[in-house]
N, CA, C and O of each residue as an XYZ file, in Angstrom:
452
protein
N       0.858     -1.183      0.000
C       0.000      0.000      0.000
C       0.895      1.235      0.000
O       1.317      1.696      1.060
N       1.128      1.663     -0.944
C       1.942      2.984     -1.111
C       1.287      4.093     -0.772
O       2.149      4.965     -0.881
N       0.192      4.657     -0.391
C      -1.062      5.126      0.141
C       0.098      5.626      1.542
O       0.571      6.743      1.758
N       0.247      4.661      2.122
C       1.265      4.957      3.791
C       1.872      5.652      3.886
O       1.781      6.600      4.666
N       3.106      5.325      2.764
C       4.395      6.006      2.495
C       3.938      7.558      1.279
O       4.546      8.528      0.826
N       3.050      7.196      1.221
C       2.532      8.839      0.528
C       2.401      9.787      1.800
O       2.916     10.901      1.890
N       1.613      9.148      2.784
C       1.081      9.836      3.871
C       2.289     10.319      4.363
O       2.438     11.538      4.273
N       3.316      9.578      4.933
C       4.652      9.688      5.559
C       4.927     10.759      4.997
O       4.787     11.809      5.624
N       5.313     10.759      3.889
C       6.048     12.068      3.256
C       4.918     13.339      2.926
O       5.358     14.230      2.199
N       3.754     13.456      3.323
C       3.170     14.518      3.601
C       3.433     15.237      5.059
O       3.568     16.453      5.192
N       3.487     14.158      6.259
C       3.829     14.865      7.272
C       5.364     14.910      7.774
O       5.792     15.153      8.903
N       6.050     14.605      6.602
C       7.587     15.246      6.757
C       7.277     16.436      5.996
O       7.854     17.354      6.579
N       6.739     16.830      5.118
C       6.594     18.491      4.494
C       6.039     19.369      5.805
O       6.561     20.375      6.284
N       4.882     18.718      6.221
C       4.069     19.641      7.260
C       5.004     19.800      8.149
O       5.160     20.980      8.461
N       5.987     18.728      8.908
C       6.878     19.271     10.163
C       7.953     20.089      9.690
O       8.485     20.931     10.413
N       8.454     19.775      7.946
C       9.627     20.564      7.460
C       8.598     22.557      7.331
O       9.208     23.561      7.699
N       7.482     22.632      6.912
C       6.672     23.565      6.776
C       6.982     24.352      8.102
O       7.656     25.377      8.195
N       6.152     23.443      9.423
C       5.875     24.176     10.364
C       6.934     24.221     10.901
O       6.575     24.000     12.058
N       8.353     24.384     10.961
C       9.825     24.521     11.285
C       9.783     26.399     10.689
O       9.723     27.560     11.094
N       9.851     25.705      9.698
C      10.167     26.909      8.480
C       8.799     28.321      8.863
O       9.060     29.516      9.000
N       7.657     27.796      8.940
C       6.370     29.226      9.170
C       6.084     28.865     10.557
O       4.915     28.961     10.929
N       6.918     28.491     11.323
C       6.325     28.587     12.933
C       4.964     28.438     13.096
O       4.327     29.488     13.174
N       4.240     27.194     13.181
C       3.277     26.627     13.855
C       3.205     25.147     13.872
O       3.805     24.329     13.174
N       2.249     24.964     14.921
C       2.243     23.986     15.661
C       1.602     22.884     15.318
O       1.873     21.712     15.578
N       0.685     23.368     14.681
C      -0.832     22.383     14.743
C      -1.421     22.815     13.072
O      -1.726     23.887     12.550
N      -1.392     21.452     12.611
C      -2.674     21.449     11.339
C      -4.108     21.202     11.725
O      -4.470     20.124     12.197
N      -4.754     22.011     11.560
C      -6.269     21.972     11.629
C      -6.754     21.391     10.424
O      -7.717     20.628     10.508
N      -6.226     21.636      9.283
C      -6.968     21.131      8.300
C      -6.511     21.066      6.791
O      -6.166     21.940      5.995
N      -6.614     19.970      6.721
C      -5.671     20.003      5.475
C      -6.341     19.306      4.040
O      -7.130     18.361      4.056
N      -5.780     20.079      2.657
C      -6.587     19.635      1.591
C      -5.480     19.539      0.389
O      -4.955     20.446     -0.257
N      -5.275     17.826      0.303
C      -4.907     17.181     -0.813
C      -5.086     16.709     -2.013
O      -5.738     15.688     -2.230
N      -4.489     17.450     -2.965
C      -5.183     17.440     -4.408
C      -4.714     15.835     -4.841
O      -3.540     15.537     -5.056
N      -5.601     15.085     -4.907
C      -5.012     13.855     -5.818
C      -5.646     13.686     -7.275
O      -6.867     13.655     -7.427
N      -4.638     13.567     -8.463
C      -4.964     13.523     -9.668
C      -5.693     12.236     -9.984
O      -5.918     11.670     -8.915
N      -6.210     11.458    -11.126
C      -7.131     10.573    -11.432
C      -6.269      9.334    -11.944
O      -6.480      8.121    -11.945
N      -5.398      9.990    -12.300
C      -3.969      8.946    -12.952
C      -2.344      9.221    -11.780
O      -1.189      9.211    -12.206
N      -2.721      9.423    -10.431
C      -1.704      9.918     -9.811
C      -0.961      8.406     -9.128
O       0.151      8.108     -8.692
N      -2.276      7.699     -9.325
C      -2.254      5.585     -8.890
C      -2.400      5.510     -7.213
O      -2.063      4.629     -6.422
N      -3.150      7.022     -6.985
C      -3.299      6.936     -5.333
C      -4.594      6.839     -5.037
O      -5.492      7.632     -5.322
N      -4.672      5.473     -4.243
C      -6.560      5.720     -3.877
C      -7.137      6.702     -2.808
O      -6.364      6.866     -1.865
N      -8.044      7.237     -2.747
C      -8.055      8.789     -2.163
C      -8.667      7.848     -0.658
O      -7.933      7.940      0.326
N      -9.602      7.223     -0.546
C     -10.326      6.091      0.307
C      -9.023      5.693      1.476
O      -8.996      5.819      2.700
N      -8.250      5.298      0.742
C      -6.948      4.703      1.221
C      -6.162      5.577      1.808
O      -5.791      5.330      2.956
N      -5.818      6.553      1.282
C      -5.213      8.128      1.768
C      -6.005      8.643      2.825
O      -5.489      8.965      3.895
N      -6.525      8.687      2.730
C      -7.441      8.845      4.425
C      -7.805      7.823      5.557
O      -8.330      8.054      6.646
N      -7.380      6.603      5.005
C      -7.409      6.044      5.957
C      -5.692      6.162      6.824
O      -5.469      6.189      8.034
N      -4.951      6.201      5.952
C      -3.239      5.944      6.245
C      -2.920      7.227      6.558
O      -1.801      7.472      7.009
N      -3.970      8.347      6.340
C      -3.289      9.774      6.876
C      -3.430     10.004      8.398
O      -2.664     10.722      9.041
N      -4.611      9.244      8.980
C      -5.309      9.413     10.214
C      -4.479      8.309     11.430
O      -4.538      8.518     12.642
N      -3.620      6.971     10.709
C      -2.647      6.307     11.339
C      -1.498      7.363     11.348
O      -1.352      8.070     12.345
N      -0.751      7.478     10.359
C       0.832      8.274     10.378
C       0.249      9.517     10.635
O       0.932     10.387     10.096
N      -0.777     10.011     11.261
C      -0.854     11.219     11.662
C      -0.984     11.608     13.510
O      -1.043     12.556     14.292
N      -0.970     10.097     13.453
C      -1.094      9.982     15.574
C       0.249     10.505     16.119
O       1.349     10.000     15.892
N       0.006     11.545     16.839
C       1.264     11.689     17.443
C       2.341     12.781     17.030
O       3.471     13.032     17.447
N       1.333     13.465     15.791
C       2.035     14.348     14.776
C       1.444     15.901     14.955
O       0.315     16.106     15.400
N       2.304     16.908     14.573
C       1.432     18.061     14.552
C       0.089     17.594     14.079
O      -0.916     17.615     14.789
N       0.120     17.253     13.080
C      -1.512     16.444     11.856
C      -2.384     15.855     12.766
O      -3.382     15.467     12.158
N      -2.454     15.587     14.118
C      -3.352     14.619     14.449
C      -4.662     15.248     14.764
O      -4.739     16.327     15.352
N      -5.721     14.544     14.354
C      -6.792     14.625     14.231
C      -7.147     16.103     13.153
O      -8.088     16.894     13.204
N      -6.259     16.054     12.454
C      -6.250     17.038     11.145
C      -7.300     16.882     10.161
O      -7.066     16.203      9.160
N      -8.510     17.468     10.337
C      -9.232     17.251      9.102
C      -8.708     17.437      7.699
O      -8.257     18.525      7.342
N      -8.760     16.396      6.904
C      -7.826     15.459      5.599
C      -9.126     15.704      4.708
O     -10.232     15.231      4.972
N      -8.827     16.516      3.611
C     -10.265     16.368      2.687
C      -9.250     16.106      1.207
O      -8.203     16.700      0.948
N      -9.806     15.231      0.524
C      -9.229     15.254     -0.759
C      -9.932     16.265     -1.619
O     -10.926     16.889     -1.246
N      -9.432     16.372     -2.641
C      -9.863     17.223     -3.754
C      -9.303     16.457     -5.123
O      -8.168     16.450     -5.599
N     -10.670     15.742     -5.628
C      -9.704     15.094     -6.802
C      -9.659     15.830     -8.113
O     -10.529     16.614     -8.491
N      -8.310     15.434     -8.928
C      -8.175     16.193    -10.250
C      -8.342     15.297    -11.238
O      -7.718     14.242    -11.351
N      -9.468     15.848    -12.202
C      -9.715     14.664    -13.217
C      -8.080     14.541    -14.232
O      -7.101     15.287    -14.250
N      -8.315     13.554    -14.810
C      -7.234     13.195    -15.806
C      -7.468     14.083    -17.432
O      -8.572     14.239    -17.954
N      -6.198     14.558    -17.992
C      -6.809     15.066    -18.734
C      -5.571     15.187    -20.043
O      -4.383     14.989    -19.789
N      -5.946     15.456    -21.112
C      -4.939     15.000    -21.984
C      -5.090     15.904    -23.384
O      -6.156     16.142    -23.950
N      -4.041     16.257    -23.715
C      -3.817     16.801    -25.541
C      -4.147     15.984    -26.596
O      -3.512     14.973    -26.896
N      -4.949     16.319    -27.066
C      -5.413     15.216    -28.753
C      -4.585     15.543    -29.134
O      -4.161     16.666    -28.862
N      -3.672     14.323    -30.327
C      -3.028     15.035    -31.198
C      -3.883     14.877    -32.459
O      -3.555     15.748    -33.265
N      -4.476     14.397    -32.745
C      -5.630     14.233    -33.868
C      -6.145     15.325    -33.697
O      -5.494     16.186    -34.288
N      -7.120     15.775    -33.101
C      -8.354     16.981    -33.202
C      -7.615     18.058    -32.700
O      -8.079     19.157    -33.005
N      -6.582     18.063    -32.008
C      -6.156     19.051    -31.260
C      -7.135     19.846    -30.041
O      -7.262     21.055    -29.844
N      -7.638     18.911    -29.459
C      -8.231     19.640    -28.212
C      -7.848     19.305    -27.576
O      -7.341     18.236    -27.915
N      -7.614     19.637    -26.179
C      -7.154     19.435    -24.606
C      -8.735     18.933    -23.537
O      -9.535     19.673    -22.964
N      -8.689     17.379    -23.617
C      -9.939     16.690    -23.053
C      -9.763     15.785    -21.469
O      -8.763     15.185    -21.075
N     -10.950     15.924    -20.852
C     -10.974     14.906    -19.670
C     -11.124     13.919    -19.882
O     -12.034     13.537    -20.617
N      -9.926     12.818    -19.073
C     -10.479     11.208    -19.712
C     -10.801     10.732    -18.108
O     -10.374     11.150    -17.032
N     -11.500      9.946    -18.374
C     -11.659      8.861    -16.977
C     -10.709      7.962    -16.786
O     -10.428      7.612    -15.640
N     -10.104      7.480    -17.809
C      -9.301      6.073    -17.742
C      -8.239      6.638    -18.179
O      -8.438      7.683    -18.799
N      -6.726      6.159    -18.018
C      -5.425      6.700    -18.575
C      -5.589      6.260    -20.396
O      -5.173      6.930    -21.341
N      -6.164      5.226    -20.435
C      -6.338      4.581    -21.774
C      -7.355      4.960    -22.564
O      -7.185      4.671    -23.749
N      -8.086      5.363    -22.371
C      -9.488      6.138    -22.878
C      -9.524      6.760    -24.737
O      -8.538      7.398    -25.105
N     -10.352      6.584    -25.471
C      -9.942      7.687    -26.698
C     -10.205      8.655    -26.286
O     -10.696      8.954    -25.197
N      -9.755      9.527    -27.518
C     -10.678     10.585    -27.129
C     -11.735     11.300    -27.346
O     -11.928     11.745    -28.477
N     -12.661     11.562    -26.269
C     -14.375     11.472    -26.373
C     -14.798     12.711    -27.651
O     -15.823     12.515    -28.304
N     -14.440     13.232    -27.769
C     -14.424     14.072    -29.122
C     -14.234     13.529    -30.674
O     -15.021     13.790    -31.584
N     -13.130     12.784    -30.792
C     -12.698     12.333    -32.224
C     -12.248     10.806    -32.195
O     -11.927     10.217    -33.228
N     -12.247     10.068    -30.652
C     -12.062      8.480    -30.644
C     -10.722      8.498    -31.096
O     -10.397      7.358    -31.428
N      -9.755      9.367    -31.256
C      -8.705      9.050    -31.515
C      -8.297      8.480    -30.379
O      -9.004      8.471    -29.371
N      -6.597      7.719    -30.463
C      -6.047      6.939    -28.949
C      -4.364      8.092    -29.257
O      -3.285      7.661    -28.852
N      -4.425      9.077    -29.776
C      -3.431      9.383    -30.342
C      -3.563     10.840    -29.006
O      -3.970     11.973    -29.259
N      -3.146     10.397    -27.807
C      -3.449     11.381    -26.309
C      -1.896     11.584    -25.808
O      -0.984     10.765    -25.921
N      -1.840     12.945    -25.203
C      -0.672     13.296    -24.512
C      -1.014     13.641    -22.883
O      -1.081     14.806    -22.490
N      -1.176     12.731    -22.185
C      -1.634     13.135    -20.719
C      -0.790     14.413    -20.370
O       0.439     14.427    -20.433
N      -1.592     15.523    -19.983
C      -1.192     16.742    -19.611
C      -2.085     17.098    -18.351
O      -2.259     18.316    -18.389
N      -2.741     16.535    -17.223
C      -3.371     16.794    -16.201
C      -3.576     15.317    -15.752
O      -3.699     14.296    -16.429
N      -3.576     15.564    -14.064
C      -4.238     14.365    -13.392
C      -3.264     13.327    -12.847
O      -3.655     12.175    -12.657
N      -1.808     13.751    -12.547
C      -0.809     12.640    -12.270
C      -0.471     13.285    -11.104
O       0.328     12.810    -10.297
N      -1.148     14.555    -10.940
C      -0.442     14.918     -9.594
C      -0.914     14.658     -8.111
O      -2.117     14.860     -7.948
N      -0.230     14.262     -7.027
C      -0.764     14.442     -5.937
C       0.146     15.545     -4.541
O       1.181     15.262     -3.938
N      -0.594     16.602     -4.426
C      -0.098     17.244     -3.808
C      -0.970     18.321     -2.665
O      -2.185     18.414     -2.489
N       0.189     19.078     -1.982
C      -0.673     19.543     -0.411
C      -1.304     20.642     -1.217
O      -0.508     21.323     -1.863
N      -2.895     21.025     -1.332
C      -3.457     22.257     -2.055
C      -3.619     23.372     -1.394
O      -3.567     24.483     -1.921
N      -3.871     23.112      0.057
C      -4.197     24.404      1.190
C      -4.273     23.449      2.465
O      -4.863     22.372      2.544
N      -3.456     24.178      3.542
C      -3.530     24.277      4.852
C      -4.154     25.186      5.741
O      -4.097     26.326      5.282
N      -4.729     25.123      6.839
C      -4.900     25.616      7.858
C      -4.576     25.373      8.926
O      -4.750     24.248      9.395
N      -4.079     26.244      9.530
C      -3.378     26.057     10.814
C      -3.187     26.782     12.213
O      -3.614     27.924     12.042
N      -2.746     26.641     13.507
C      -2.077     27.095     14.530
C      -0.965     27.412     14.650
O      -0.553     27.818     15.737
């Protein structure tokens, strides 16, 4: 479950963060996960609320925010949302796609003490 070790290295940013902007405590925190990022968001909240015992983060309200997947036609030339990494594309059924959105997972906004 790489989900864990995602979590881990979110609350090494938050303690490297709250070093760096002096505070103590996350109240609340909102993680963008992309659609093709291969992180289950279900899972990420469950593993944020373990590696978060004992941490500035604990009992940190964890909200995801997901980012659809999204990609460059090179056929039609439009820039489209796919659901699946493999998907055509819903415009022209071409498979001829440059994923350009949706691989990312990262911290979007904090709140804090």
């Amino acid at each position: 479950m790489h989900e864990m070790s995602l979590c881990e290295s979110i609350i090494t940013v938050l303690e490297a963060e709250a070093a760096r902007q002096s505070f103590s405590r996350v109240k609340h925190i909102w993680v963008e996960v992309g659609a093709f990022s291969g992180a289950e968001p279900e899972s990420m909240k469950f593993c944020f609320e373990a590696v978060s015992r004992g941490t500035l983060a604990e009992k940190a309200v964890f909200e995801i925010i997901t980012a659809p997947g999204q990609a460059c036609c090179f056929a039609c030339g439009d820039t489209v949302i796919l659901n699946e990494r493999f998907d055509p594309c819903p415009r022209c059924g071409s498979h001829q796609l440059q994923v350009t959105g949706g691989e990312d997972l990262r911290i979007r906004e904090l709140e804090v003490d």
